[in-house]
C-alpha positions as CSV (number, residue, x, y, z in Angstrom):
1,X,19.1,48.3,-82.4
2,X,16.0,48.6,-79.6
3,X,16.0,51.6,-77.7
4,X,16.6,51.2,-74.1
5,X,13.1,52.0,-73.1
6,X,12.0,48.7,-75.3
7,X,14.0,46.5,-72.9
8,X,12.2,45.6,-69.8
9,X,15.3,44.5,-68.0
10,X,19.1,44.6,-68.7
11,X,20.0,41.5,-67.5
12,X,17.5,38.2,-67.1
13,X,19.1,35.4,-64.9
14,X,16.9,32.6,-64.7
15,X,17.1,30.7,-61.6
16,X,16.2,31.5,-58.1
17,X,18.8,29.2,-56.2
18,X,21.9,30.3,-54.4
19,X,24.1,30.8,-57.8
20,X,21.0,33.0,-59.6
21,X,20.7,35.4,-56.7
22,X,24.3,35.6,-56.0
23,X,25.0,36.6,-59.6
24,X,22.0,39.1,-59.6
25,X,23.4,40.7,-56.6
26,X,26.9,41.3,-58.3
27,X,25.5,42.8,-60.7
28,X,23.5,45.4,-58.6
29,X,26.9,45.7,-57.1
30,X,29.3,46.1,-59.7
31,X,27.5,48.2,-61.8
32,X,24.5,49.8,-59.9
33,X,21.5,51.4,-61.8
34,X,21.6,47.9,-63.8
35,X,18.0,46.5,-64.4
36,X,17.7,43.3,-63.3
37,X,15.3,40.8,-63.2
38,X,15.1,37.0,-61.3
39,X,12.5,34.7,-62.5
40,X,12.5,31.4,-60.7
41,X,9.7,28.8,-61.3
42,X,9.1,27.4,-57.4
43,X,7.2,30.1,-54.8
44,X,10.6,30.7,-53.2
45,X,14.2,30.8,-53.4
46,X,16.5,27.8,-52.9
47,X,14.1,25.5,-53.4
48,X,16.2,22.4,-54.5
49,X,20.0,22.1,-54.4
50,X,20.4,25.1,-52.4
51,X,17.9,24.5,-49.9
52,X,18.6,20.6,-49.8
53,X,22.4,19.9,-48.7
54,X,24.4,19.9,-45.9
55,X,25.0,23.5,-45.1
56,X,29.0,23.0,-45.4
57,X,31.2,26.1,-45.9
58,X,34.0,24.1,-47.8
59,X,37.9,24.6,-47.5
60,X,38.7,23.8,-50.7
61,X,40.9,20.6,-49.8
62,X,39.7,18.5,-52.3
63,X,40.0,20.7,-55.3
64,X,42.5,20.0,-57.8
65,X,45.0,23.6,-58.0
66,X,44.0,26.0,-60.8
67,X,40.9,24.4,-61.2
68,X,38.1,26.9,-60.9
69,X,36.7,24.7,-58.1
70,X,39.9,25.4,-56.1
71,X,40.2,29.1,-56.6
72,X,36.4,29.4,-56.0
73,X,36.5,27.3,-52.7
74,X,39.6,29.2,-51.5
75,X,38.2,32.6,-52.2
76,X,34.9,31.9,-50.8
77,X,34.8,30.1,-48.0
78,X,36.5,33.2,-46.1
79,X,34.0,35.7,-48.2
80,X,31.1,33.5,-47.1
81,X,31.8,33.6,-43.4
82,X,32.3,37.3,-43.6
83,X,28.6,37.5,-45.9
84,X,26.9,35.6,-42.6
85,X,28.9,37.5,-39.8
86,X,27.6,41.4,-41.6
87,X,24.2,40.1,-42.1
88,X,23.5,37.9,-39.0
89,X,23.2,34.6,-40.6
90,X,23.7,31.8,-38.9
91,X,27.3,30.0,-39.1
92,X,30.2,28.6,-37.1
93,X,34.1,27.5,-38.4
94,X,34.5,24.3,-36.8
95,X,37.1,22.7,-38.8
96,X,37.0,19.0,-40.2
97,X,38.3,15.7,-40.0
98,X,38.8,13.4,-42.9
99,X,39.4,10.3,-41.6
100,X,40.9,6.6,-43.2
101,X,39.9,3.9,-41.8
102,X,41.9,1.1,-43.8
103,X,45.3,1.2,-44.5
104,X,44.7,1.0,-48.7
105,X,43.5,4.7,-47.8
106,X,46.6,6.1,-46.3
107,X,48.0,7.2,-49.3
108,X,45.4,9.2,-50.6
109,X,45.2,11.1,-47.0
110,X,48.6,11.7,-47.7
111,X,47.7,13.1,-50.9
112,X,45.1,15.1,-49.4
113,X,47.5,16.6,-46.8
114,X,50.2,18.0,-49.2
115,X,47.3,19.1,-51.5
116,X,46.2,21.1,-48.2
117,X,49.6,22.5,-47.8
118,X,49.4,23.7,-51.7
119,X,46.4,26.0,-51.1
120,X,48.0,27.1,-48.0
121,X,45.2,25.6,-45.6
122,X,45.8,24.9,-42.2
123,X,46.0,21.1,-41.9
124,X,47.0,19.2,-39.0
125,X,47.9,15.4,-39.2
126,X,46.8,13.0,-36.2
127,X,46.4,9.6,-35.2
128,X,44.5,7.4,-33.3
129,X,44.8,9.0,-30.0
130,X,44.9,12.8,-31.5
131,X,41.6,11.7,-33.5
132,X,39.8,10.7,-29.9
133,X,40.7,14.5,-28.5
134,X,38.0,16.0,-31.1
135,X,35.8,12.8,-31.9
136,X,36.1,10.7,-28.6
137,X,33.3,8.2,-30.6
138,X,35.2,8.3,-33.9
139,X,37.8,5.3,-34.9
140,X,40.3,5.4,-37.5
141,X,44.4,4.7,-38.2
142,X,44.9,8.3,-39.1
143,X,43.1,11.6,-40.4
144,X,43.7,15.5,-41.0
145,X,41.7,18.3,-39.5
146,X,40.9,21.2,-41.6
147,X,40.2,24.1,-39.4
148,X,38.9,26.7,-42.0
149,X,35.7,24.2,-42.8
150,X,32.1,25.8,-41.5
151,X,28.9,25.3,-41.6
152,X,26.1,27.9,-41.9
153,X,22.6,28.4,-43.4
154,X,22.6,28.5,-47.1
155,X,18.6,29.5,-47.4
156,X,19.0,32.2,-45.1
157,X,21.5,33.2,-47.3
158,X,19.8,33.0,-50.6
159,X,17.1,34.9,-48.9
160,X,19.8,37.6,-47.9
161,X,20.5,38.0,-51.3
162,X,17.3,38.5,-52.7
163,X,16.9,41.2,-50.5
164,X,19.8,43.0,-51.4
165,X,19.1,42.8,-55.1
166,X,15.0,43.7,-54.5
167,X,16.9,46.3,-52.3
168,X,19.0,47.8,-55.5
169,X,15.7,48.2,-57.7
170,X,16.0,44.6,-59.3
171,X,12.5,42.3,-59.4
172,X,12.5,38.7,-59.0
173,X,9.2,36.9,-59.9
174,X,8.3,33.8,-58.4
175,X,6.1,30.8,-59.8
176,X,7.4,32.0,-63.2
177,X,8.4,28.7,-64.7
178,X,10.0,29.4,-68.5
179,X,8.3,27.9,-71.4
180,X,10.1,29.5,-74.3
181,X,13.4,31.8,-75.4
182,X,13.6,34.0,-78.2
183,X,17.1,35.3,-79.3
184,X,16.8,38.1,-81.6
185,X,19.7,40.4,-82.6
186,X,18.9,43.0,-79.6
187,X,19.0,40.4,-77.1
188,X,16.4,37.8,-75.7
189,X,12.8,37.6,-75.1
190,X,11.2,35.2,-72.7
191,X,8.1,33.6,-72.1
192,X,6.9,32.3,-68.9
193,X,3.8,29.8,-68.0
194,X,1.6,33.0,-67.2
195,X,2.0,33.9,-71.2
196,X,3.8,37.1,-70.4
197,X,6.8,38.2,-72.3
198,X,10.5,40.1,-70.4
199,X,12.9,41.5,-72.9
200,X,16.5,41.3,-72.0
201,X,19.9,42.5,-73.6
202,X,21.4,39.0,-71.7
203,X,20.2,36.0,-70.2
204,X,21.5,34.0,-67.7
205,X,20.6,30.3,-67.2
206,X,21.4,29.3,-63.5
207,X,18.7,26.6,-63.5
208,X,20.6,23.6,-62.0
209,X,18.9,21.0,-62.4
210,X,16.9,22.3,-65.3
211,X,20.3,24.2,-66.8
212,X,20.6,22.0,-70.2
213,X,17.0,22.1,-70.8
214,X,17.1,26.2,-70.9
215,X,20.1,26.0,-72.9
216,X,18.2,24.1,-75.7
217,X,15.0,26.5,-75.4
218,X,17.8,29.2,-76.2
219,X,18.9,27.0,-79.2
220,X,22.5,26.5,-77.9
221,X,23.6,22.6,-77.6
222,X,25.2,22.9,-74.1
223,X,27.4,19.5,-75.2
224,X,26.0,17.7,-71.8
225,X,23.1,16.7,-69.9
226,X,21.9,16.9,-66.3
227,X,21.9,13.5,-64.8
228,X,20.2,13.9,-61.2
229,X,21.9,12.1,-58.2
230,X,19.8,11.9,-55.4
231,X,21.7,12.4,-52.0
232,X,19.9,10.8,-49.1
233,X,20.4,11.8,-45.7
234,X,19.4,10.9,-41.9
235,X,19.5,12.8,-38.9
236,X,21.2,11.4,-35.4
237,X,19.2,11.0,-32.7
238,X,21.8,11.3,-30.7
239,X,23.9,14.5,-32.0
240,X,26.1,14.0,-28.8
241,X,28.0,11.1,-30.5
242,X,29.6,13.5,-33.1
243,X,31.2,17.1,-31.8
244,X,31.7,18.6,-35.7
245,X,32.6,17.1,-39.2
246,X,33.8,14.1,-40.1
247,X,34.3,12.8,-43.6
248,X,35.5,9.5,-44.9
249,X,38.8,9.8,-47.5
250,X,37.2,10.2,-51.0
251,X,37.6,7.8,-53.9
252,X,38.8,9.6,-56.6
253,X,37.2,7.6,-59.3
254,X,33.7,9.4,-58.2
255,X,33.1,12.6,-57.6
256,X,31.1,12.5,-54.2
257,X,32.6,12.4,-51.2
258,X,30.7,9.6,-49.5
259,X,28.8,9.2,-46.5
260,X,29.9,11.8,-43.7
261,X,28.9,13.4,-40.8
262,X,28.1,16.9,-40.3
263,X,26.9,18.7,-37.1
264,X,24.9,21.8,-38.6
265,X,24.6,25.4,-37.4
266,X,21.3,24.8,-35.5
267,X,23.4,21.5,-33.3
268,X,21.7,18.7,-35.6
269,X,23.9,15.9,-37.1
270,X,22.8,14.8,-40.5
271,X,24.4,11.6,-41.7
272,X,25.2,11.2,-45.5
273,X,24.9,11.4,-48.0
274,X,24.6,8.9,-50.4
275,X,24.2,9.1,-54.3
276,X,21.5,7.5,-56.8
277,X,20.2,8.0,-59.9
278,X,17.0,9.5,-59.5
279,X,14.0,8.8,-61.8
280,X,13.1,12.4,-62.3
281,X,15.4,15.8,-62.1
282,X,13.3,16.6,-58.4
283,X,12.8,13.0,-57.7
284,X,13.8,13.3,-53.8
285,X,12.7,9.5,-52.9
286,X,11.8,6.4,-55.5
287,X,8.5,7.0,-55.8
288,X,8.5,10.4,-57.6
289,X,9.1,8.8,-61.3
290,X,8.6,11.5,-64.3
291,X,8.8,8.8,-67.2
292,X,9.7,11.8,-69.7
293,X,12.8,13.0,-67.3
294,X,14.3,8.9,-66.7
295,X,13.5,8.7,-70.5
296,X,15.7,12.1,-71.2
297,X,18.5,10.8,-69.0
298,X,18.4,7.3,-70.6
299,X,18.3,8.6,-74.1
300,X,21.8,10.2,-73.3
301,X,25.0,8.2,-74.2
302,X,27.0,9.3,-71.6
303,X,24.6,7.6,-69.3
304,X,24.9,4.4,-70.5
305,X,28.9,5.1,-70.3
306,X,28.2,5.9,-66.5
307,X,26.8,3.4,-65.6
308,X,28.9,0.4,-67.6
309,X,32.4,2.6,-65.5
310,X,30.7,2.8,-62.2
311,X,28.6,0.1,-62.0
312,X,29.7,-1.7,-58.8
313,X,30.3,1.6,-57.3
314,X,26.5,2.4,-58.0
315,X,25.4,-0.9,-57.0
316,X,26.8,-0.5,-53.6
317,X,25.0,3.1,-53.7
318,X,21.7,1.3,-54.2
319,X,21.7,-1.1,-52.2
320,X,22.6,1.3,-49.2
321,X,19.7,3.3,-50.4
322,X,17.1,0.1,-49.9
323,X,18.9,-1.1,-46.8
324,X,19.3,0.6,-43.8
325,X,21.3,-2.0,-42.2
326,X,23.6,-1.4,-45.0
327,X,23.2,2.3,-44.4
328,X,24.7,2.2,-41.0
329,X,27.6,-0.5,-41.3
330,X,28.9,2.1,-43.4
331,X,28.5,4.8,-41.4
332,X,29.9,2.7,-38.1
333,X,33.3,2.7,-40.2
334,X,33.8,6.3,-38.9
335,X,30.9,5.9,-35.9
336,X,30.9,2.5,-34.2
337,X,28.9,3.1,-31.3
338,X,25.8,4.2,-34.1
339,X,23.0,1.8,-34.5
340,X,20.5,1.6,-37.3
341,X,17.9,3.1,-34.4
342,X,19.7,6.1,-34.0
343,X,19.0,6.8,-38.0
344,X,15.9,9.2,-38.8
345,X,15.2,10.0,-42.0
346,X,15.9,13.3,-43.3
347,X,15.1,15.5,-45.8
348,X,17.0,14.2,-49.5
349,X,18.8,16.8,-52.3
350,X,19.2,15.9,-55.7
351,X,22.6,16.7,-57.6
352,X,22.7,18.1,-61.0
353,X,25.2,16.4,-62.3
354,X,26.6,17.1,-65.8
355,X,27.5,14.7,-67.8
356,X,29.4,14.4,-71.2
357,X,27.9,12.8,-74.1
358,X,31.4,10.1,-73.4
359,X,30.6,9.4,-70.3
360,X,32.6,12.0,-68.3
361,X,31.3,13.8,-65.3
362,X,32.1,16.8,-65.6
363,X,34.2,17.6,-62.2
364,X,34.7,21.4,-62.1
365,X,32.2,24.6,-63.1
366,X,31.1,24.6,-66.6
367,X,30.2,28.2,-67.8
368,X,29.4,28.3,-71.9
369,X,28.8,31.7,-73.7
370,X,26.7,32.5,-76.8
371,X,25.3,35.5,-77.9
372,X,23.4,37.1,-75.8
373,X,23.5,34.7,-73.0
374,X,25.4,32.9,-71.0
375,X,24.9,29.5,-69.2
376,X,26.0,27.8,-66.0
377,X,26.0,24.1,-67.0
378,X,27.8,22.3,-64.3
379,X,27.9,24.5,-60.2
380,X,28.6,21.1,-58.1
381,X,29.7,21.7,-54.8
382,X,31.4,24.2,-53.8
383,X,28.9,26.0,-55.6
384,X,27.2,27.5,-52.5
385,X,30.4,28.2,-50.4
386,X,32.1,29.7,-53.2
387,X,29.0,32.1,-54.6
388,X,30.3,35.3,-54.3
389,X,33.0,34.6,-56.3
390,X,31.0,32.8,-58.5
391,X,28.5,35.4,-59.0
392,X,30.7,38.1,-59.5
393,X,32.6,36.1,-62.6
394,X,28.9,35.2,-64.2
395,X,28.1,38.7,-63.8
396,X,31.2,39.8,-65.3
397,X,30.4,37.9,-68.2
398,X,27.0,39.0,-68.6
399,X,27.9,42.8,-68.1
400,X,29.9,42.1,-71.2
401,X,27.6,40.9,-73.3
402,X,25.4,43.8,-72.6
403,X,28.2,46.4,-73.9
404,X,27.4,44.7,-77.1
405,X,24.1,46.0,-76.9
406,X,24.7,49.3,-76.2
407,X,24.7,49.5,-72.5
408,X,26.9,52.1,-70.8
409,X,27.8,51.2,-66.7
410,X,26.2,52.7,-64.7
411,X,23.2,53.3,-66.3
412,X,21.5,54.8,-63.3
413,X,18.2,55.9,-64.8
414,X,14.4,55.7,-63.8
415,X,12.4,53.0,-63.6
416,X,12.6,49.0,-62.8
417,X,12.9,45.4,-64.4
418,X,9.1,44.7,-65.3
């Protein structure tokens, strides 16, 4: 067994997104004196997924009970407005309305309302006329409003967590892409693109979009692949036409929640989004093509399964994509008075979306353990509303792996990650 002074860090997480940080800083929480170390391969945090989404606090509505998505959204969407309100981040709680706008969708609003009632949210039904008091610009037959959804800034968050960890003795290194993992008996060693080595007792791969490819350099078959979904969005030009959220009723056959609108924490409405393959895992428009990424994805049965289930589905996603007129008749099914000129575009996100090797996409958070490390596969949203809860679990798990190594909590001793 290596000494402790042959380590260079207790625990590695690899990832510098929202999940990464939040699980770095539950562990200089939980057990302080724990050497830590980030390594994330952009010159920032929250970079992608993080840094590229709507800034929604989620309710946790939509989740299925006892799913981990539920219990994750419940738990921290109330955490997360308390995080932002102690540390100055920007956020408001301005409630939501999901709103059907055909009769075939009634049902499933229904559905959605005693769902609500479940997780002991506050929903409100309302029609028509009740609709018009919050959204005077948005039609529909019927909707519910959800009043604990929010909105804040999810960098500034990320950012807020890196300091607390640098702030606890932990390093994160930036521009320090992996190239290759090393499981030995004592733990992991890494290398990076600058050639240099960090010795762990436990890694942690939050990579997102990247996550399966880190699980194979570790030489554990993760049983999926990332498909990337690229979710294109416009901004309003006129933001006075929408007061605060407003999402269409979900089809339950997809996971993604359609085109919606969301009024953010700094007053600008961003319309989307929608959902297409992209050619490469940061392909954020249809030029960026990485032939050895689209050649990954279409090497992977389950993509093939995807795309013979949801064909039509995807279809109509594409051809929204190439055609803005298409674009906004969709939207003008919530938002009438909009016209294709009031669409700018707007910075795009790309989903990492697990998929099985059947075809299934995988709907809920997918953490797989081996020795010495331990791997978030699958954080789709509410990943970033529920990451304090989320951390705090992956950091769990990783503090128990290190007891197999020898470390003792709290090991408050001299020196830092390196």
């Amino acid at each position: 067994m290596m000494t402790h002074a042959a380590y260079d860090c207790d625990v590695l997480v690899i990832g510098g997104g929202i999940v990464g940080l939040s699980t770095a800083y539950a562990i200089t929480r939980t057990a302080p004196g724990t050497q830590v170390t980030v390594l994330e391969k952009e010159w920032g945090p929250a970079r992608h997924q993080t840094g590229r989404n709507s800034g929604v606090i989620h309710s946790g509505i939509y989740y299925r009970p006892g799913s981990l998505k539920a219990r994750y959204a419940l738990r921290g969407s109330a955490e997360m407005v308390d995080f932002c309100a102690e540390h100055g981040i920007a956020h408001a709680v301005t409630g939501k309305l999901i709103v059907a706008t055909e009769r075939s969708e009634l049902p499933r609003l229904h559905a959605l309302v005693q769902r609500g009632r479940q997780h002991g949210l506050p929903v409100r039904e309302l029609g028509p006329a009740q609709i018009a008091e919050y959204e005077p610009q948005v039609r529909g037959l019927a909707a519910i409003r959800v009043g604990t959804t929010g909105v804040c800034d999810f960098k500034a968050v990320t950012e807020r967590f890196a300091a607390e960890v640098r702030g606890a003795g932990g390093l994160i290194r930036f521009g320090a892409e992996v190239t290759a993992i090393d499981r030995r008996p004592w733990g992991v060693a890494v290398r990076t693109t600058d050639g240099r080595v960090v010795r762990a007792r436990v890694l942690v791969n939050c990579a997102g979009l990247q996550s399966d490819r880190v699980a194979l350099l570790a030489g554990d078959d993760p049983g999926m692949r990332i498909v990337p979904f690229r979710g294109e969005y416009y901004e309003l030009a006129r933001p006075d036409l929408v007061h605060g959220l407003v999402y269409p009723v979900p089809d339950p056959a997809f996971p993604f929640l359609g085109v919606h609108l969301t009024r953010g924490h700094d007053g600008s409405v961003h319309v989307g989004p929608n959902a297409v393959p992209a050619l490469a895992r940061e392909g954020y428009g249809w030029p960026v093509v990485r032939p050895n990424e689209l050649l990954d994805t279409l090497a992977w049965p389950g993509s093939w399964r995807i795309a013979r289930r949801h064909w039509r589905y995807g279809a109509g996603e594409v051809h929204r994509s190439l055609s803005k007129r298409a674009f906004t008749a969709a939207v003008r099914r919530l938002l009438p008075e909009v016209t294709e000129d009031d669409l700018r575009p707007a910075v795009a996100g790309v989903r990492a979306q697990a998929v099985l090797r059947n075809g299934t996409l995988v709907d809920d958070f997918l953490i797989r353990e081996a020795p010495h490390t331990v791997h978030v596969l699958n954080a789709p949203s509410p990943a970033a509303t529920a990451s304090l809860p989320i951390g705090r679990e992956v950091a769990r798990r990783a503090l128990l792996r290190a007891r197999g190594t020898g470390w003792k909590p709290p090991a408050v001793e001299s020196g830092h990650c390196v």
